[in-house]
Wavefront OBJ file of the C-alpha trace (Angstrom):
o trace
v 24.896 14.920 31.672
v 27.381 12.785 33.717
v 31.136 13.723 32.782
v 32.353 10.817 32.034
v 29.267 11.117 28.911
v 30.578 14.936 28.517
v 34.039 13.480 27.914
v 32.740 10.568 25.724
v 31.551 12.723 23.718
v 34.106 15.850 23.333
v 36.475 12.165 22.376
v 33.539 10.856 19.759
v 33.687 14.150 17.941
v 37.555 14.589 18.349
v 37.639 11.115 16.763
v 34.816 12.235 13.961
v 37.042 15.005 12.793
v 40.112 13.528 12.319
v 38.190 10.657 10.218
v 36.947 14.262 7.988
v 40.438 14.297 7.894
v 41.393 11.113 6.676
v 38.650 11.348 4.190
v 39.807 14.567 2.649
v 43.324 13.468 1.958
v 41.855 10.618 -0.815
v 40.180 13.056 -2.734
v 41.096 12.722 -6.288
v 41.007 8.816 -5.984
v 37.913 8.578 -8.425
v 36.204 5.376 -8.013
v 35.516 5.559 -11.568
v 38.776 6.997 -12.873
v 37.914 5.294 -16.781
v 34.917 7.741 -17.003
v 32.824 4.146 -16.048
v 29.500 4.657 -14.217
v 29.411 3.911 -11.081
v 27.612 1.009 -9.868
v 24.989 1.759 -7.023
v 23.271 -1.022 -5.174
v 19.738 0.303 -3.751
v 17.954 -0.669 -0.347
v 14.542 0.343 0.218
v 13.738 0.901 -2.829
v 9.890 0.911 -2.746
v 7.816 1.540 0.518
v 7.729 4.718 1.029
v 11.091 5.634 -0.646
v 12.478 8.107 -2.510
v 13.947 5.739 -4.776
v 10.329 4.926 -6.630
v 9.671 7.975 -7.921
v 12.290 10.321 -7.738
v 15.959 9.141 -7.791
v 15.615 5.981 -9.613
v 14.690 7.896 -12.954
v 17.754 10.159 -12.579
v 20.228 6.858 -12.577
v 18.210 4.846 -14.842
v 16.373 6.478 -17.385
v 12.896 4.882 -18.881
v 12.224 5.570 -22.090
v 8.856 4.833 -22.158
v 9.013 7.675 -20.021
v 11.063 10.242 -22.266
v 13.330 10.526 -19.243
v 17.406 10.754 -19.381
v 20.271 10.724 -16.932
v 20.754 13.236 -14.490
v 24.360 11.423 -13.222
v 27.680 9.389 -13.660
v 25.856 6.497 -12.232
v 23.552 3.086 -12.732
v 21.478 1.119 -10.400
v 22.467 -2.867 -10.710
v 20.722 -3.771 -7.828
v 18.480 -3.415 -5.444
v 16.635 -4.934 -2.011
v 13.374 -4.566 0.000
v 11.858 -6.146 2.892
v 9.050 -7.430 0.857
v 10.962 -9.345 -2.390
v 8.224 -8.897 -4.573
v 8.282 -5.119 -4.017
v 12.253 -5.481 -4.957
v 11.600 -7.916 -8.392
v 8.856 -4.857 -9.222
v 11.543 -1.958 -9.054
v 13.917 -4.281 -10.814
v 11.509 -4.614 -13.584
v 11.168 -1.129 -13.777
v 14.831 0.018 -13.714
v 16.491 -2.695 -15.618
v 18.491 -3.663 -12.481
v 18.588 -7.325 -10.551
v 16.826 -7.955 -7.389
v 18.735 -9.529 -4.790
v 17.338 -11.640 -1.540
v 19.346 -10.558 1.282
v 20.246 -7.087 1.753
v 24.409 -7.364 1.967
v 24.226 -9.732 -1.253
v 25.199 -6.814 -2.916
v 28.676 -6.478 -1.567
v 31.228 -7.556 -4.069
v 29.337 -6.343 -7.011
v 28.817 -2.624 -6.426
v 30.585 0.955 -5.942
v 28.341 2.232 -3.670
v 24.762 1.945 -1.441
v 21.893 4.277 -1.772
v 19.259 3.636 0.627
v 15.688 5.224 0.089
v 13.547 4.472 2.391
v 11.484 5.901 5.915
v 10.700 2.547 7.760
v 14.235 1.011 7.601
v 15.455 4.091 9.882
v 15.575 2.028 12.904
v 17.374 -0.860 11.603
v 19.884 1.500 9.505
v 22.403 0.007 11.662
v 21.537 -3.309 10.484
v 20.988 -2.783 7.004
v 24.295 -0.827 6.519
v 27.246 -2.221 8.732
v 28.257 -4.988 6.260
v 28.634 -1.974 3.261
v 30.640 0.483 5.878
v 32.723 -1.979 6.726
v 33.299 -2.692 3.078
v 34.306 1.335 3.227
v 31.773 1.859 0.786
v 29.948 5.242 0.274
v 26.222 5.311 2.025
v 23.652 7.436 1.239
v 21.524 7.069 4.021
v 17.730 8.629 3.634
v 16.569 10.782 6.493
v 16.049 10.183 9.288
v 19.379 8.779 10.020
v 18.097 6.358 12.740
v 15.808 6.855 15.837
v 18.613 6.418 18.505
v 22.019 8.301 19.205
v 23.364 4.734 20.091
v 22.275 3.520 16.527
v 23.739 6.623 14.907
v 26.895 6.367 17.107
v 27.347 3.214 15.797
v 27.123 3.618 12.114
v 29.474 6.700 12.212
v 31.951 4.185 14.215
v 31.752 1.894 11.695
v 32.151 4.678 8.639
v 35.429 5.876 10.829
v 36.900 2.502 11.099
v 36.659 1.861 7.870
v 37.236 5.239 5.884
v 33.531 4.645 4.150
v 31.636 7.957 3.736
v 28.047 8.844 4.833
v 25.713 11.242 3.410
v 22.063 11.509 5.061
v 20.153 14.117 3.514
v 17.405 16.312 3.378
v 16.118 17.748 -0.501
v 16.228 21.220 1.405
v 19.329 20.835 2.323
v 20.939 21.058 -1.384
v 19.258 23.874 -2.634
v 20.031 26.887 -4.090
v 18.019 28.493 -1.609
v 19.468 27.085 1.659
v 23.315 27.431 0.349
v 22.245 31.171 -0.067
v 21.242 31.211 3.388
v 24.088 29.582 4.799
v 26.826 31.648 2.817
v 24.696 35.219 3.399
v 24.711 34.296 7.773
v 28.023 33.302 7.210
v 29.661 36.769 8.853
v 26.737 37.951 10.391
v 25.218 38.394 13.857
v 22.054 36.648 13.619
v 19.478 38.571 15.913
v 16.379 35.624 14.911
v 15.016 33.443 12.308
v 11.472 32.116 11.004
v 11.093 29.062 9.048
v 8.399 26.983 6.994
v 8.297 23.423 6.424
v 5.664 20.982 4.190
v 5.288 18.481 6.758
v 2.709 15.627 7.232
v 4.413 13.495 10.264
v 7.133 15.096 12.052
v 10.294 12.276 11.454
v 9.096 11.617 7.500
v 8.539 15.296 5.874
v 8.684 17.300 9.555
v 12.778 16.624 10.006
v 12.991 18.522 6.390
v 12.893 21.976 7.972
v 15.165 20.978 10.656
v 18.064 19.707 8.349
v 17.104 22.955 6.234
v 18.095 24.918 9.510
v 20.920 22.934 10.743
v 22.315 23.369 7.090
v 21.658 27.103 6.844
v 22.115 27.998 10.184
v 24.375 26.023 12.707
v 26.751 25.036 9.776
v 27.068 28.809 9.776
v 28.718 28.250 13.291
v 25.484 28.944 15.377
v 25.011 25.385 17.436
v 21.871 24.318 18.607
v 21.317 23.908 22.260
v 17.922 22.667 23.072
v 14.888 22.288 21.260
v 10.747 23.104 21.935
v 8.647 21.402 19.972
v 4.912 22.091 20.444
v 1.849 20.641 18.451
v -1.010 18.476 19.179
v -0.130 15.784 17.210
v 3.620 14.789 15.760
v 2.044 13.307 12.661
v -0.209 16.093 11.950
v 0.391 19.807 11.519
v 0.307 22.776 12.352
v 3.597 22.632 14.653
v 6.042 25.170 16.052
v 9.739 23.952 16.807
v 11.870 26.493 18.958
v 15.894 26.231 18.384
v 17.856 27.942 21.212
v 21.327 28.770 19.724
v 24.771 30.344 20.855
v 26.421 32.259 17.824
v 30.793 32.090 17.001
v 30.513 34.623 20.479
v 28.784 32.389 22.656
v 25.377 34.778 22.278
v 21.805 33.625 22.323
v 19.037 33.970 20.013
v 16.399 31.419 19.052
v 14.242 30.295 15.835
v 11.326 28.893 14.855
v 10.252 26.358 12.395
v 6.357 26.052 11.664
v 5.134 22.797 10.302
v 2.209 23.483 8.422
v 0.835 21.858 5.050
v 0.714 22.840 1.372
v 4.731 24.555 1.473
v 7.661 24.203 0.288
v 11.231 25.365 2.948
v 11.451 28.976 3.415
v 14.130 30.762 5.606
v 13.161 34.525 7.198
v 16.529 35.449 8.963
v 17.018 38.970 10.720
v 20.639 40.666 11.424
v 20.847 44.033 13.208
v 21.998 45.293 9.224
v 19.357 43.841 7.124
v 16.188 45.594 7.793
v 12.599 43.575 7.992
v 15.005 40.588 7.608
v 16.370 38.622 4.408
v 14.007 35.827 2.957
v 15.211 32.477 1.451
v 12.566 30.111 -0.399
v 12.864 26.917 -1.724
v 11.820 26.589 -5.441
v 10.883 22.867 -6.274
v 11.403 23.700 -9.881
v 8.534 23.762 -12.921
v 8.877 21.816 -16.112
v 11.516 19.691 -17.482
v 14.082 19.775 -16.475
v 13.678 22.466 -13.791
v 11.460 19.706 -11.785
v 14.183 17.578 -11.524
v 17.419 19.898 -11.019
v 15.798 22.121 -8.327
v 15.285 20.109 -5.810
v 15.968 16.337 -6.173
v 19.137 16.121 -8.480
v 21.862 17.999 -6.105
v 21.249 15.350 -3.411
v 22.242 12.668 -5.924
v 24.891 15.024 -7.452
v 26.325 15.106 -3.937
v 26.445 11.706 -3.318
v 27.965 10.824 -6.319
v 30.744 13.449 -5.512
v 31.117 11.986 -2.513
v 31.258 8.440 -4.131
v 33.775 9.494 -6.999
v 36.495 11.428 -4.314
v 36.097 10.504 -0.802
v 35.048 13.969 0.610
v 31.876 14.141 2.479
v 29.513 17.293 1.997
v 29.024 17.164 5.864
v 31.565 16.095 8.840
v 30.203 13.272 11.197
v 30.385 15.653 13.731
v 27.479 17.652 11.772
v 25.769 14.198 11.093
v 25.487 13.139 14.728
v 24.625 16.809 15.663
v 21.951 17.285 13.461
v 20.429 13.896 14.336
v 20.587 15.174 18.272
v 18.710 17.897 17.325
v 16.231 15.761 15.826
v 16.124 13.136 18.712
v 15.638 16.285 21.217
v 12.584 17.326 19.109
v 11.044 13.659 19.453
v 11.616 13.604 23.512
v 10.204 17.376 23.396
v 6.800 16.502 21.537
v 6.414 13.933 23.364
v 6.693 15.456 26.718
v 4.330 17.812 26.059
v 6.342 20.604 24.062
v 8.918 20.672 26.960
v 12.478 22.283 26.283
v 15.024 19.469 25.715
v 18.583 20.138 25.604
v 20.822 18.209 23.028
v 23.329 16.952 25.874
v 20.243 15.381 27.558
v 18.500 13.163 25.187
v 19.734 9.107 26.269
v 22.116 7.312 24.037
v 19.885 4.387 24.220
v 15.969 6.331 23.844
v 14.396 5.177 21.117
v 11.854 7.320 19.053
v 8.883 5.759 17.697
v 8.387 4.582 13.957
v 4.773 4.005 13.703
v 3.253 5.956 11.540
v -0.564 6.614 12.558
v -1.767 7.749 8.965
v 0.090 4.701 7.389
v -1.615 1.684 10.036
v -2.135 -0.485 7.300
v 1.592 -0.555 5.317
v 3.262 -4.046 6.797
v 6.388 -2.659 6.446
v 7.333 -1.933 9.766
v 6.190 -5.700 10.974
v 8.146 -7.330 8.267
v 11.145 -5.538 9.461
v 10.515 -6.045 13.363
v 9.942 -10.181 12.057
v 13.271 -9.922 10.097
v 15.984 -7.813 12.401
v 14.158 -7.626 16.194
l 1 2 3 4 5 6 7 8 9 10 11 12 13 14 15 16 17 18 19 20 21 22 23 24 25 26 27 28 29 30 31 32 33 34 35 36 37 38 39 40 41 42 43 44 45 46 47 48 49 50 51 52 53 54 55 56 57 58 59 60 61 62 63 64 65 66 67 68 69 70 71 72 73 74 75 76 77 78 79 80 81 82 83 84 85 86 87 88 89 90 91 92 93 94 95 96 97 98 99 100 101 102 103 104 105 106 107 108 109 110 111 112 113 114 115 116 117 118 119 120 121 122 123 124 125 126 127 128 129 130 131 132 133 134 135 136 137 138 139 140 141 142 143 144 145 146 147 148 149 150 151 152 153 154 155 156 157 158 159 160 161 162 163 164 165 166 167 168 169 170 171 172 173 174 175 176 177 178 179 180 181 182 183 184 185 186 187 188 189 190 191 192 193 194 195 196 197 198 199 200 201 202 203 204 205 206 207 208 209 210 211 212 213 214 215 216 217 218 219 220 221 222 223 224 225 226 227 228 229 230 231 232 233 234 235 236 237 238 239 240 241 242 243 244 245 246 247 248 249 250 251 252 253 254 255 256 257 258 259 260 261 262 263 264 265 266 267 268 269 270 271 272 273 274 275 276 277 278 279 280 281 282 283 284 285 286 287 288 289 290 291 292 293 294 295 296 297 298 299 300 301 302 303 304 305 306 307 308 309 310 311 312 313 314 315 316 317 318 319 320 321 322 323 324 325 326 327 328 329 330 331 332 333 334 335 336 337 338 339 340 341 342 343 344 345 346 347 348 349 350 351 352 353 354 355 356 357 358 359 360 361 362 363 364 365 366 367 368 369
């Protein structure tokens, strides 16, 4: 990398931290402060979303469905690319369908987007409601460029509006074992497990799980291997070359295999045959919800009600390096790619081969370019 990039960036995340900053010193300021629920506004709220199935019921309860609320907060409206998809989840939820996706600025507290396919027009979709220093939950993946995701973090700094873009793996029980158990430990190697059907949908689950666990710890990622015959199909091996607080190497592995939940294997010179970490996704009401799908919504909504963000924009735009470096890897062949030498402007496909026939991604090419 060029140093003139190498400076641009040591400034971007200089910058990033003292927005943290910023953000910390309004906690407290509840948007909410008369015990109100919050209003949320959803985009991409049906194809291929997590909004369908799984958070929707936690804000709105059906009670056709025996279900109740999980949260401080209700859905009042909603968008997607295809309108009749949107006046179908409004029916569901009891919320109002709008037509264009920033008509919902004005009459909401914050944005929850749930969708895969709107990744590369994130940029798009969200500008109007960071400038409107809203809070955005962004689904993963966060976008399929560092210049989109440079740009939306911008925008978030600008205008103090706060950004959480999660994994399910990420807030569990399991993975904030992991990270606080590493957290004064020499880590010698690791061995993870993801579910994974395509690598940027379900596959970038075990590498927020490890950025989480791991380089949160203070063990940054330096370049990534990622070998497998296919990116939409498993099995897969991903190979994270790390420096720990000392500057020392040692490396992990994710395998992306099917039929799995997250699991964690780390090894310290102290711990003998290594400590194990597994995600549980939770059986039975209302284990099945609170496991694994509530805390990312309970985050968010913390996040929504007082300003602080569960992870800096520094940790934002490094995790979605990391996942950008895995895309140029498996695509080169399973080629080491360091995180300082991925382009600003590469794009990663969105295509998904095992989904040819969902219009999605040609509505949104038709709509936004």
């Amino acid at each position: 990398m060029k140093n003139a990039e190498r400076t641009n960036r040591r400034s971007f995340l200089r910058h990033a931290s003292v927005s943290m900053a910023a953000a910390s010193q309004l906690a407290g300021q509840s948007r909410a402060p008369r015990g109100d629920p919050l209003r949320i506004g959803c985009l991409n709220v049906h194809n291929y979303s997590h909004l369908l199935p799984l958070w929707a019921p936690l804000m709105n309860p059906r009670e056709a469905q025996k279900e109740i609320a999980f949260t401080g907060m209700r859905i009042t409206h909603c968008w997607e690319i295809e309108p009749e998809r949107a006046a179908e989840f409004a029916r569901m939820y009891r919320c109002e369908a709008v037509r264009n996706f920033d008509d919902m600025l004005g009459k909401v507290d914050g944005i929850v987007s749930g969708g895969y396919y709107n990744h590369p027009w994130n940029h798009i979709l969200h500008q109007p409601y960071l400038e409107a220093g809203l809070p955005n939950l962004i689904n993963r993946p966060f976008a399929n460029s560092l210049a989109k995701a440079r740009k939306m973090i911008d925008a978030a700094q600008k205008h103090k509006a706060t950004i959480l873009c999660p994994s399910a793996y990420e807030y569990t029980d399991a993975t904030a074992r992991a990270k606080a158990w590493v957290a004064n430990k020499k880590i010698l190697c690791y061995d993870a497990t993801n579910s994974f059907d395509e690598y940027p949908t379900h596959g970038v689950h075990g590498l927020y799980m490890i950025h989480r666990a791991i380089v949160e710890a203070g063990n940054p990622i330096v370049s990534v291997a990622y070998q497998s015959k296919h990116w939409h199909t498993p099995p897969g091996v991903m190979t994270f070359d790390h420096r720990d607080k000392n500057g020392n190497p040692f490396m992990g592995t994710l395998h992306q295999i099917g039929a799995a939940w997250g699991t964690l294997h780390i090894h310290t010179p102290d711990e003998y045959g290594g400590k194990q970490f597994d995600i549980q996704p939770g059986v039975g009401f209302p284990f099945d919800k609170t496991e694994a799908w509530a805390p990312t919504i309970w985050a968010y909504q913390r996040m929504a009600m007082y300003n602080e963000m569960p992870q800096t924009f520094e940790s934002l735009w490094d995790k979605t390096r990391a996942f950008m470096a895995g895309w140029r890897s498996v695509l080169d062949g399973g080629k080491v790619v360091g995180l300082e030498d991925v382009p600003e402007e590469w794009e990663a496909p969105v295509a998904l081969p095992a989904q040819a026939k969902d219009p999605t991604v040609d509505l949104f090419k038709k709509k936004f370019g």
